[in-house]
Backbone bond lengths (Angstrom), bond angles and torsions (degrees), N, CA, C in turn:
res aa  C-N    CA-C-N  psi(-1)  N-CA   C-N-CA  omega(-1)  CA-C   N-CA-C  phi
1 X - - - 1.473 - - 1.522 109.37 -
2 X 1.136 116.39 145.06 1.542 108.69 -176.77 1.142 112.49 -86.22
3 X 1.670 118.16 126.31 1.443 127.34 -177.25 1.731 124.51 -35.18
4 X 1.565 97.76 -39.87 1.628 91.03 -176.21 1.745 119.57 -66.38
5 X 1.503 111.98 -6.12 1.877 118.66 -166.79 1.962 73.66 -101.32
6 X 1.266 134.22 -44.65 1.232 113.79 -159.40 1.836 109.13 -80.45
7 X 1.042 106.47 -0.49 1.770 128.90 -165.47 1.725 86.06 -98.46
8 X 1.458 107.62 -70.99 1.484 116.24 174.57 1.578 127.99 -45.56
9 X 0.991 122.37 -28.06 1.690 134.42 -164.34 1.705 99.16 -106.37
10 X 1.536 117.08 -44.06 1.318 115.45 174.88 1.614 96.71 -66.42
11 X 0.853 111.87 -63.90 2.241 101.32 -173.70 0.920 114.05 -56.19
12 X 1.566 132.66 -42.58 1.351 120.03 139.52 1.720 130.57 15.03
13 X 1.744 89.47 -82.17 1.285 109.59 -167.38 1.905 111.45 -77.97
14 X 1.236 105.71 -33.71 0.901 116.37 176.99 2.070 130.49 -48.09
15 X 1.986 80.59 -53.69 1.781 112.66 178.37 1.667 99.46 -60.88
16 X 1.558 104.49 -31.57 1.901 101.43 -170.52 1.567 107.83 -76.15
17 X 1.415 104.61 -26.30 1.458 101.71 -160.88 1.427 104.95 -73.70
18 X 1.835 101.91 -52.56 1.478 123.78 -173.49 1.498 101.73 -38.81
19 X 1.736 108.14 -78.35 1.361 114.90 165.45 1.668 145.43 -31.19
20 X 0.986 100.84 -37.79 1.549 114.78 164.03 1.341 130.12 -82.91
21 X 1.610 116.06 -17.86 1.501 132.52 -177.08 1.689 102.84 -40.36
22 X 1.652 102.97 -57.81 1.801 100.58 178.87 1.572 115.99 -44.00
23 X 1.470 112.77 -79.42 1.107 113.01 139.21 1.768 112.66 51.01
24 X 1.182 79.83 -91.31 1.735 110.61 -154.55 2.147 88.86 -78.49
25 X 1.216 114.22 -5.87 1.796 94.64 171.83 1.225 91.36 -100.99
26 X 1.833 119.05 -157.67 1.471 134.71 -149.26 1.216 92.28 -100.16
27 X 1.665 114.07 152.53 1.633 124.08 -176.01 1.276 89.99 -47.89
28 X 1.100 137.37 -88.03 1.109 125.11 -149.37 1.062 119.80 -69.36
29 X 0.890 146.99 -4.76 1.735 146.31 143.10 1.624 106.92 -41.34
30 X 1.247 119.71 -56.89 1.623 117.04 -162.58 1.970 85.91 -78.36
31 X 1.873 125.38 -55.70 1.086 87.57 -165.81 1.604 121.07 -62.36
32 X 1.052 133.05 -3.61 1.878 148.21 -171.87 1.739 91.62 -67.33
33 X 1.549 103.96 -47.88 1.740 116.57 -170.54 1.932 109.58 -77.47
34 X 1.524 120.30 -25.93 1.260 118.51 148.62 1.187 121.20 -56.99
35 X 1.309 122.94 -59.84 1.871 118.98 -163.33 1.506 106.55 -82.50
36 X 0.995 112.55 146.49 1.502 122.58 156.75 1.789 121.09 -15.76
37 X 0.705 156.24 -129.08 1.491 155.76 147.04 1.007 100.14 -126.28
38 X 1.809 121.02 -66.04 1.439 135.01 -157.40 1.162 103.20 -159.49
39 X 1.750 120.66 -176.80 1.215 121.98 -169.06 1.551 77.21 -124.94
40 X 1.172 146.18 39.17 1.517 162.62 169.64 1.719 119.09 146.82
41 X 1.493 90.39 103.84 1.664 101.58 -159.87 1.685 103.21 -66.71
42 X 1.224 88.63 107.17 1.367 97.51 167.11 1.362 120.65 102.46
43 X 1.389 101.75 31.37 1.482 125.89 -176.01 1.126 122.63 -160.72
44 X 1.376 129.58 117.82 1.661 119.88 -164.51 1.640 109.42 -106.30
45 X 1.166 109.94 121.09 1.505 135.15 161.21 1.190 133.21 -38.67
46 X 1.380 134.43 69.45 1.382 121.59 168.70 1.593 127.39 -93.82
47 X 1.535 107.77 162.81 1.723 107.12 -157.38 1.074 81.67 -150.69
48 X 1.838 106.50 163.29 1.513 103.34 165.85 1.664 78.88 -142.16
49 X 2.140 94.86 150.10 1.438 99.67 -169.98 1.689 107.85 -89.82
50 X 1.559 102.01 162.03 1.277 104.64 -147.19 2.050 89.77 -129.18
51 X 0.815 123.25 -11.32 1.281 146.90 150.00 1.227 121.99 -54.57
52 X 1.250 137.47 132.35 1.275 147.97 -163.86 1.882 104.59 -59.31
53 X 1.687 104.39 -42.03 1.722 110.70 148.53 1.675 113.28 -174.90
54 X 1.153 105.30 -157.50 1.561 94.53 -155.20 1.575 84.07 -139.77
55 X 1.493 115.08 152.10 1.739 96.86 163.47 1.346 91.75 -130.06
56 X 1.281 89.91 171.44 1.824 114.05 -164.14 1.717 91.83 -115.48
57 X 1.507 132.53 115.72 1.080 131.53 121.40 1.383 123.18 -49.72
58 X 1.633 102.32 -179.73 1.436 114.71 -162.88 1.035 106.47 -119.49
59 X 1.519 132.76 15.91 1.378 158.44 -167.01 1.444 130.23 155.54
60 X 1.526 118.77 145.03 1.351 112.95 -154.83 1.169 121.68 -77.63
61 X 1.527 105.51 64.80 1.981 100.51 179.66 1.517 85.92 -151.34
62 X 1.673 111.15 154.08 1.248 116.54 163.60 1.520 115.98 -49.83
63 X 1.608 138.00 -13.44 1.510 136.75 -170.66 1.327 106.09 -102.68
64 X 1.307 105.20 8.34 1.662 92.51 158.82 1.380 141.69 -88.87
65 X 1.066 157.01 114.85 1.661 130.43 -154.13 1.539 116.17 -56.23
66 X 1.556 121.22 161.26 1.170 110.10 177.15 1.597 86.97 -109.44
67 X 1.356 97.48 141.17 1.356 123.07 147.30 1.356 155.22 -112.18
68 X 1.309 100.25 14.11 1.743 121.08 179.61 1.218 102.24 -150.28
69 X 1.528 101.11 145.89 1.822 103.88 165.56 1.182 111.49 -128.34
70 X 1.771 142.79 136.94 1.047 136.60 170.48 1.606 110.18 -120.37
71 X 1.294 82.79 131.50 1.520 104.24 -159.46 1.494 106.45 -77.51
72 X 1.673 116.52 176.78 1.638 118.38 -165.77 1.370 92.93 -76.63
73 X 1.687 110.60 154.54 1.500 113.28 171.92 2.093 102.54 102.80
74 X 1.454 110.27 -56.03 1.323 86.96 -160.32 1.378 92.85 -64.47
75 X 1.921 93.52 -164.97 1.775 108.80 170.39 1.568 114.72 -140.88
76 X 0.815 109.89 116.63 1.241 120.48 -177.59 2.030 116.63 -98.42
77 X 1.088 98.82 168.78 1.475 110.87 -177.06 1.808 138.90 -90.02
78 X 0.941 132.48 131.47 1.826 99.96 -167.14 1.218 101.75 -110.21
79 X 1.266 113.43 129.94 1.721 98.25 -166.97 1.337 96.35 -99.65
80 X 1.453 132.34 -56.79 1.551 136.47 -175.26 1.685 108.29 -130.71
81 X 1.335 112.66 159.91 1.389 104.85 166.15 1.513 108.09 -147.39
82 X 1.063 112.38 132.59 1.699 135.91 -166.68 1.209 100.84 -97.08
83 X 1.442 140.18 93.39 1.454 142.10 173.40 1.465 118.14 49.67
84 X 1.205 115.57 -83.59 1.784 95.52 176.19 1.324 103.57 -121.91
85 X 1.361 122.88 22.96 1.193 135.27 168.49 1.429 136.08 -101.91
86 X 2.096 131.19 144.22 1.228 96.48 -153.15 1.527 70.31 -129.80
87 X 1.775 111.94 154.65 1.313 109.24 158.05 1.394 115.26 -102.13
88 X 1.763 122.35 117.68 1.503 112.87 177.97 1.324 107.48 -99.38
89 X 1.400 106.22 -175.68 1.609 125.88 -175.46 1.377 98.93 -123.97
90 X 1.437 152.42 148.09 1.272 166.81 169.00 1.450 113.47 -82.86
91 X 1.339 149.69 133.51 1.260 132.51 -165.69 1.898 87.32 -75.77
92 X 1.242 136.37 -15.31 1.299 125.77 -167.73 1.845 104.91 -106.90
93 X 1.473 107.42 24.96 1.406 111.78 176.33 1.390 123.19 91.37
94 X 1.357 118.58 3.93 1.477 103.30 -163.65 1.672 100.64 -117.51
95 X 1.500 107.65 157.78 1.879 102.22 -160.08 1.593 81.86 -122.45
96 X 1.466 94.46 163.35 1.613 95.00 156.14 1.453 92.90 167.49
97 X 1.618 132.82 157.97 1.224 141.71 -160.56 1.640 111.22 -91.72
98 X 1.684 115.85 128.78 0.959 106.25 -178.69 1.935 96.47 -116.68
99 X 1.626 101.37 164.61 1.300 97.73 170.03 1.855 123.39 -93.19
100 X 1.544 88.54 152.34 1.635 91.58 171.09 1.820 126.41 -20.48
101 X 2.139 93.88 -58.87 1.376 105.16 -157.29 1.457 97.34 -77.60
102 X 1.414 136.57 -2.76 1.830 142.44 154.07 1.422 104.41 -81.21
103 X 0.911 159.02 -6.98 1.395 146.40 -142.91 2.166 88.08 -150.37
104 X 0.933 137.55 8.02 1.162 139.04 166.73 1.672 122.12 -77.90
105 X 1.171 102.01 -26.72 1.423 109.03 174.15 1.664 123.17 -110.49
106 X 1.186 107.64 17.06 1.361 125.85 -154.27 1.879 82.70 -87.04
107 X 1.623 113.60 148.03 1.381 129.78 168.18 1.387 125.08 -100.41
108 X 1.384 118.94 131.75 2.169 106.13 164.97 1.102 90.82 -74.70
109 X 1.673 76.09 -176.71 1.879 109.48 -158.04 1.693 105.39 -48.26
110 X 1.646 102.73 -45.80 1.382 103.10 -160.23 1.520 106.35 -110.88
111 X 1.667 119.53 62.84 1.230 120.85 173.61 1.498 138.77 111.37
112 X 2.026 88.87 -59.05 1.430 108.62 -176.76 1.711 115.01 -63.80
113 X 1.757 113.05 145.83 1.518 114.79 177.49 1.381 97.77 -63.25
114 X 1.421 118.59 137.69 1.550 114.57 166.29 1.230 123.52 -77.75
115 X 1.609 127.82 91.35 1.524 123.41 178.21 1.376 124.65 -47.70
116 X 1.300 119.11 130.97 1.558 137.72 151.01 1.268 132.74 -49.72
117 X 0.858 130.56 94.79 1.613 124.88 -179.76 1.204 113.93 -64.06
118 X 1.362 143.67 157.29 1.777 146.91 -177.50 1.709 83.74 -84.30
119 X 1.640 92.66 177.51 1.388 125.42 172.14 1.576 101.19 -71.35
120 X 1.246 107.88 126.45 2.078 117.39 147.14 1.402 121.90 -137.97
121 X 1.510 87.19 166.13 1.448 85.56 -168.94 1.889 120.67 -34.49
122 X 1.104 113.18 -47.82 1.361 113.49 168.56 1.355 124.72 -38.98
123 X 1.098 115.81 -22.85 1.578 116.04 -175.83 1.724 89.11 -89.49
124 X 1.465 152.31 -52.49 1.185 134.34 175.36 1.461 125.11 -18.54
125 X 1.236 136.26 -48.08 1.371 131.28 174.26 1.465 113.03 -46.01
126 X 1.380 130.21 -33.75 1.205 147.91 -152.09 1.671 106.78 -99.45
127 X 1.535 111.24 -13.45 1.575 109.66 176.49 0.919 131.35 -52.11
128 X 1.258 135.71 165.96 1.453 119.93 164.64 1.764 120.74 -135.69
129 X 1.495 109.48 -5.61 1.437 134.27 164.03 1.494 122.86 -137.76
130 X 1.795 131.61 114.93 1.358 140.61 154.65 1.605 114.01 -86.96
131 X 1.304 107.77 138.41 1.475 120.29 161.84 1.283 110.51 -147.24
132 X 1.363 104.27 132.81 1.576 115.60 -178.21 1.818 116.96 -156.30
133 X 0.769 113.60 155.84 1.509 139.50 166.92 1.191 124.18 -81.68
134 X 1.413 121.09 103.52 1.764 97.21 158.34 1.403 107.17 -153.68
135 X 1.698 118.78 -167.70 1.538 104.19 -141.83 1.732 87.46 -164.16
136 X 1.542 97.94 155.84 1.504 85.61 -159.68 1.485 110.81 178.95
137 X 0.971 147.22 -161.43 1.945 147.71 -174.29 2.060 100.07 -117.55
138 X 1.158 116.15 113.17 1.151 129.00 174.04 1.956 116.33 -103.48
139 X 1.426 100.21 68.30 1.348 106.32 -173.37 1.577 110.35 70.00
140 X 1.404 133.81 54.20 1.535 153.49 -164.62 1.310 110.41 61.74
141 X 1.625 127.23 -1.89 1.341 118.07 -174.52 1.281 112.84 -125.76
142 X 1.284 111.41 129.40 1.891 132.67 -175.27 1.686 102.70 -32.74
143 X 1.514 104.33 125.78 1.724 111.46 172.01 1.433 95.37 -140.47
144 X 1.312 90.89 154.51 1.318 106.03 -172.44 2.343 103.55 -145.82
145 X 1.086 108.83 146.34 1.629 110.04 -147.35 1.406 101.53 -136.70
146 X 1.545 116.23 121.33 1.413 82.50 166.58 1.943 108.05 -125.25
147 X 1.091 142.00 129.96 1.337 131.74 -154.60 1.775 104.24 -130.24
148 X 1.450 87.12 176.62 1.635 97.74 -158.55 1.775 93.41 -152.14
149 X 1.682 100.38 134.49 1.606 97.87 -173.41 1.115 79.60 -135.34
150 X 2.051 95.25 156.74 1.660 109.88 138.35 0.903 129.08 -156.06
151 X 1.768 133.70 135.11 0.902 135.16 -119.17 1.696 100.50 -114.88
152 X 1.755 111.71 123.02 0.678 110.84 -154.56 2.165 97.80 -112.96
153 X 1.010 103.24 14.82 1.663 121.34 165.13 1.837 105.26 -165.12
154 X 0.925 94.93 136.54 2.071 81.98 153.61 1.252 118.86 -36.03
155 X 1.525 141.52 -34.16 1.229 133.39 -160.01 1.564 101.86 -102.07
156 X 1.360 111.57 -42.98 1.416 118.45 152.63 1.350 157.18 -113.12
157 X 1.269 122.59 145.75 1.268 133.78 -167.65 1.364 129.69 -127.52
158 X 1.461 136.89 122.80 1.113 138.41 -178.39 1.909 111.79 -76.50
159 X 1.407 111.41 142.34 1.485 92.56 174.41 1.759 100.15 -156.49
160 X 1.245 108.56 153.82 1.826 123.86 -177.07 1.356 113.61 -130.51
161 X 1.516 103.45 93.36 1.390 109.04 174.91 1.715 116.25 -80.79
162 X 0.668 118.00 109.62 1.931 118.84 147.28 1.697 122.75 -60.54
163 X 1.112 144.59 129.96 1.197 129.43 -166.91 2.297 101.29 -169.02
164 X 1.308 93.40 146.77 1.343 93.62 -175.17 1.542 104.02 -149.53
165 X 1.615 98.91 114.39 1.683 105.17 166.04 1.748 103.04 -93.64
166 X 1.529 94.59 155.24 1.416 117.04 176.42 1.683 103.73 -131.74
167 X 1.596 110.54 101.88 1.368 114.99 151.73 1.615 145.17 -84.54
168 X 1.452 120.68 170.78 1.376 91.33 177.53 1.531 117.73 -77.70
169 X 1.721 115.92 -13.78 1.084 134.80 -162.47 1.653 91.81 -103.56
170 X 0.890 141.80 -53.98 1.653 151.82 166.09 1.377 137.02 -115.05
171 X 1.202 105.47 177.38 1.421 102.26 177.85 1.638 110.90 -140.87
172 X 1.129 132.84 160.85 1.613 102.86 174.34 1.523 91.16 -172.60
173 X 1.267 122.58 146.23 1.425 152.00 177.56 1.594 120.30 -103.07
174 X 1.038 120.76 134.75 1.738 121.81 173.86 1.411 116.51 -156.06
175 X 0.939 103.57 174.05 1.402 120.31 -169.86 1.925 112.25 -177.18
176 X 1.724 88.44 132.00 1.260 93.27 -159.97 1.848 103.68 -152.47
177 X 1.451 106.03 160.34 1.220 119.51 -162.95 2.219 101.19 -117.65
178 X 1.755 91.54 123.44 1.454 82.95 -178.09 1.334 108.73 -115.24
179 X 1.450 127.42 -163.61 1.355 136.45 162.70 1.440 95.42 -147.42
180 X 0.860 123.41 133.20 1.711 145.77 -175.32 1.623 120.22 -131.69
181 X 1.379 95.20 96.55 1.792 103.99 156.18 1.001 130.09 -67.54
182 X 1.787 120.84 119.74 1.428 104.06 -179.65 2.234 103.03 -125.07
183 X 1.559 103.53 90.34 1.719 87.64 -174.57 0.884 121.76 -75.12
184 X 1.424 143.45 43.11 1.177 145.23 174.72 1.771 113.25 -169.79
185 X 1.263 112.27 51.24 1.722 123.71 -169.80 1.459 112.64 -62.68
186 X 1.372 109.36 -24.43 1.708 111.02 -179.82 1.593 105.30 -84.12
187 X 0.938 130.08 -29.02 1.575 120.33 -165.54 1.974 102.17 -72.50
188 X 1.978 86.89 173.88 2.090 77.98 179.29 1.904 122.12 -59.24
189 X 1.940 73.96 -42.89 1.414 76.45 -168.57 1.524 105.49 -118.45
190 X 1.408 112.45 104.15 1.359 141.91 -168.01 1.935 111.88 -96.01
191 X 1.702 98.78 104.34 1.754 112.86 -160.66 1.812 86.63 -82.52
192 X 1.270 115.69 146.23 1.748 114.52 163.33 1.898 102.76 -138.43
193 X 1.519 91.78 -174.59 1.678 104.26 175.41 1.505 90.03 -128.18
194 X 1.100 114.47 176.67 1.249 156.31 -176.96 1.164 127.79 -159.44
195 X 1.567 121.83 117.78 1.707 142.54 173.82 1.604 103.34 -101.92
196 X 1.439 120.80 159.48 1.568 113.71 -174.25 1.312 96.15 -159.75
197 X 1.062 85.23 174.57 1.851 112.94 167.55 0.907 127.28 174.04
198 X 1.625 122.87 129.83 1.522 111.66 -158.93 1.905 97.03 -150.90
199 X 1.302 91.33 -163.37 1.336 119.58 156.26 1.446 151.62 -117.57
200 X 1.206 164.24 147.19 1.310 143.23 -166.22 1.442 114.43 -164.61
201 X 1.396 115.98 127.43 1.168 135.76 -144.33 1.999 100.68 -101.89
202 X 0.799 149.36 115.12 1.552 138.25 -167.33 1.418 110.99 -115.11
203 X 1.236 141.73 111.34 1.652 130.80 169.44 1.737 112.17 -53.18
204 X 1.300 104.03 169.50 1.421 102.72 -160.11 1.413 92.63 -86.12
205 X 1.763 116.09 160.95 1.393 122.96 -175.03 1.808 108.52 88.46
206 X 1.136 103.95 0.41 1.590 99.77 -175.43 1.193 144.60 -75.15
207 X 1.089 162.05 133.06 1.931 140.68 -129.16 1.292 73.59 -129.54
208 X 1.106 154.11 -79.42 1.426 128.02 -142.87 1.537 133.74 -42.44
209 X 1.167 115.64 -10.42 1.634 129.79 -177.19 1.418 86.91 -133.94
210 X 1.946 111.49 -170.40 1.324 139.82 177.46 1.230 100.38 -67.32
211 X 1.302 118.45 134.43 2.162 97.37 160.39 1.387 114.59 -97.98
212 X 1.599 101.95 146.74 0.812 129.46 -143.26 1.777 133.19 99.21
213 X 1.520 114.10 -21.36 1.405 116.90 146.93 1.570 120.02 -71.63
214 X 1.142 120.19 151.96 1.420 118.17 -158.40 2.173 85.22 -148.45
215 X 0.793 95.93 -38.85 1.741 100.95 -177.36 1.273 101.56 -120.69
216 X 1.324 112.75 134.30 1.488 105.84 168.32 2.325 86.69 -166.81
217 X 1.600 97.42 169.70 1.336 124.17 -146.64 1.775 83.19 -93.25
218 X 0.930 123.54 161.87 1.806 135.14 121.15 1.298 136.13 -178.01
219 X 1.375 119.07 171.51 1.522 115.79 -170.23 1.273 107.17 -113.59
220 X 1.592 114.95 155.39 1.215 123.61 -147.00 1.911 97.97 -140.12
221 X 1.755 105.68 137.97 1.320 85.21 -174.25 2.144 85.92 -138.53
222 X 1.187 108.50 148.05 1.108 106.18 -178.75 1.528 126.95 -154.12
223 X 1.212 136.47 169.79 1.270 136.58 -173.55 1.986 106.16 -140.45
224 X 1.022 105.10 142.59 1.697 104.34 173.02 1.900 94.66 -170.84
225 X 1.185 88.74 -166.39 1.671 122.58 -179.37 1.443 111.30 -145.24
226 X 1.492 95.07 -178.90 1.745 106.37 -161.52 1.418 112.97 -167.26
227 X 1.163 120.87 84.51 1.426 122.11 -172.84 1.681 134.20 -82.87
228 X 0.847 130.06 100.41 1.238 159.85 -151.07 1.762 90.08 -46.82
229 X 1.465 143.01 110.99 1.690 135.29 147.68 1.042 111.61 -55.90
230 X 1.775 102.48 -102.56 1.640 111.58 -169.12 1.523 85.77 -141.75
231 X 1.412 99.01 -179.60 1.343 130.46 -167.26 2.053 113.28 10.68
232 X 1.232 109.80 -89.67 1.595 92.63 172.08 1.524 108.94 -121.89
233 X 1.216 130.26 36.24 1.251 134.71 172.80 1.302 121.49 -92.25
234 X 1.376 135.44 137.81 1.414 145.00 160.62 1.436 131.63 -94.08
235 X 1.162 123.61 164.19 1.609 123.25 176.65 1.875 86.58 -122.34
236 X 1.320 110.96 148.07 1.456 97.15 -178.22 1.963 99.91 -150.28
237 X 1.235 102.94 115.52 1.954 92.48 178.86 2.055 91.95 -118.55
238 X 1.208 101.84 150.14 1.324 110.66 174.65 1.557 105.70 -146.63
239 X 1.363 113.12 155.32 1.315 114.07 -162.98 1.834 95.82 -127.64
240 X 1.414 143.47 139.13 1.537 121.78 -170.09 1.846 81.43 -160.24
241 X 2.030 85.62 144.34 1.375 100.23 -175.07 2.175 74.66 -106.61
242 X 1.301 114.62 163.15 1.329 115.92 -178.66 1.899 88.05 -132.66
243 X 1.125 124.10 166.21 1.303 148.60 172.37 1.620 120.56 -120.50
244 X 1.346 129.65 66.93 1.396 92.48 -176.62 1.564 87.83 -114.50
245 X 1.832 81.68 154.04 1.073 125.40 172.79 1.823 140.72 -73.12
246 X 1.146 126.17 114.39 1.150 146.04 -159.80 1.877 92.21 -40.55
247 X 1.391 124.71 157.42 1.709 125.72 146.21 1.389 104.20 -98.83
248 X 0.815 121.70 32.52 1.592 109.36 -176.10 1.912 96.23 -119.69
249 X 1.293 85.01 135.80 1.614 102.40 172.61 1.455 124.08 -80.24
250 X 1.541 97.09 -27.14 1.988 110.94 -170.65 1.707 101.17 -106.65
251 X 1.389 133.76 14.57 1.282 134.67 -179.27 1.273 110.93 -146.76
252 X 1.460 112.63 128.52 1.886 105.44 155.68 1.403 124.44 -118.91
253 X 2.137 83.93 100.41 1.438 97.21 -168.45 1.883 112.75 -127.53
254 X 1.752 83.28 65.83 1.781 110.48 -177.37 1.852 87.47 -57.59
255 X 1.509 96.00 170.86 1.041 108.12 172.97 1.289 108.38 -144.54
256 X 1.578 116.23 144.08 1.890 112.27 174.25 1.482 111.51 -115.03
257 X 1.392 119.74 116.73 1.115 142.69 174.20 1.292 110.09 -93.97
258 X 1.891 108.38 134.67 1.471 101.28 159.76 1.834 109.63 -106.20
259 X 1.635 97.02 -176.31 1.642 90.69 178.62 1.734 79.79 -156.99
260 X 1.647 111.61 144.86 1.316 116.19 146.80 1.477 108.26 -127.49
261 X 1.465 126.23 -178.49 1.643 123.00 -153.39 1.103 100.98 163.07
262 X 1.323 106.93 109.80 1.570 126.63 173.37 2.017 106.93 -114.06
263 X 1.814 98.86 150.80 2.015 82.06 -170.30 1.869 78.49 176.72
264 X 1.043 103.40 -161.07 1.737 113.81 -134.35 1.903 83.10 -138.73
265 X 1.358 117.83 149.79 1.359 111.03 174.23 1.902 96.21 -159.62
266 X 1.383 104.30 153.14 1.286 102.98 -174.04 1.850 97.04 -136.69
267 X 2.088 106.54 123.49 1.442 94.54 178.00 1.539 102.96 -83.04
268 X 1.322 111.06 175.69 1.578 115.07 144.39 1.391 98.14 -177.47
């Protein structure tokens, strides 16, 4: 069997298990293991708004609807905060997510403006969208990628790269679907895997496949890191062996491609 499907199918199994481990405790255990804990673990936050009012979404992104407003004067509670997002409590029970750029002018009990802390690495576990750029050697010829994740645990993340090398001998286009382990997302420099599958588009005359294929399938298996700057920015290099696969029914004439790719990524 060829090593790269037995390399591929074991990480496979591996990325499902790792990833799914939460999973397997009580809803509310894994959602407790999505959000942040606190905005000081083990200490609860009160503010009173200082703003004419504040609104409460129903989740921490501007696309959620708001459904509550708390007006200037009360004080409310912060239970967790997800990157530039805060979850409050209502003194009359009701929660809902406010943003950073509302919650900047907000006062404690006894006066003081309540400071904001910037983005760190610690706040990464807590993302919920990456986009980044990066650029790199696609089997000796210049690629360049641009991708979009979302993270569907801290440990995992879904992501869809688009990406296009230009050779002197070819040219070729793809697009592909990953799953990315990351066991250690809070530290600077945070190692992951990558599983794939995509597609790839080849101009005619092209050596990397049969000629005469122009479309063809493959899977992609990979390893890199991602080093944490400042506030929500990344440094990100990944290294990927790719597999694609022959169209031909009467030949097996797979091909193994490498790719490395270094590029810039921003969570929030």
């Amino acid at each position: 069997m060829n090593p790269f499907v037995v390399i591929l199918v074991s990480s496979l199994v591996l990325l499902l298990a790792a990833a799914l481990r939460p999973a397997l405790a009580a809803t509310e255990d894994a959602e407790i293991v999505r959000e942040s804990t606190a905005v000081d673990p083990g200490e609860s936050v009160r503010v009173r708004i200082a703003d004419p009012f504040i609104e409460l979404h129903t989740g921490p992104a501007s696309g959620y609807p708001i459904y509550h407003v708390v007006d200037r004067g009360e004080e409310v509670e912060i239970l967790r905060r997800r990157t530039d997002w805060f979850k409050l409590r209502t003194a009359d029970g009701k929660e809902g997510w406010a943003s950073r750029a509302q919650m900047q002018q907000t006062l404690l009990p006894g006066g003081e403006q309540f400071r904001l802390s910037d983005r760190t690495e610690a706040d990464f576990p807590q993302r919920q969208w990456v986009l980044g750029v990066t650029g790199g050697e696609f089997e000796s010829a210049p690629v360049f990628t641009f991708f979009g994740a979302y993270a569907f645990t801290p440990n995992l993340s879904g992501e869809v790269h688009f990406g296009q090398s230009v050779g002197d001998v070819s040219s070729a286009t793809f697009w592909k679907a990953n799953l990315v382990m990351q066991p250690m997302p809070e530290v600077k420099y945070s190692p992951y895997l990558t599983l794939g599958l995509g597609r790839i588009e080849v101009s005619p005359g092209a050596t990397l496949i049969v000629a005469g294929d122009e479309t063809n399938t493959f899977a992609q298996f990979g390893v890199g890191f991602q080093r944490y700057i400042s506030r929500s920015f990344m440094l990100r290099f990944e290294a990927n062996e790719y597999v694609i696969f022959s169209a031909s029914n009467t030949s097996d004439d797979n091909e193994e491609v490498n790719e490395w790719k270094f590029g810039f990524a921003v969570f929030f």
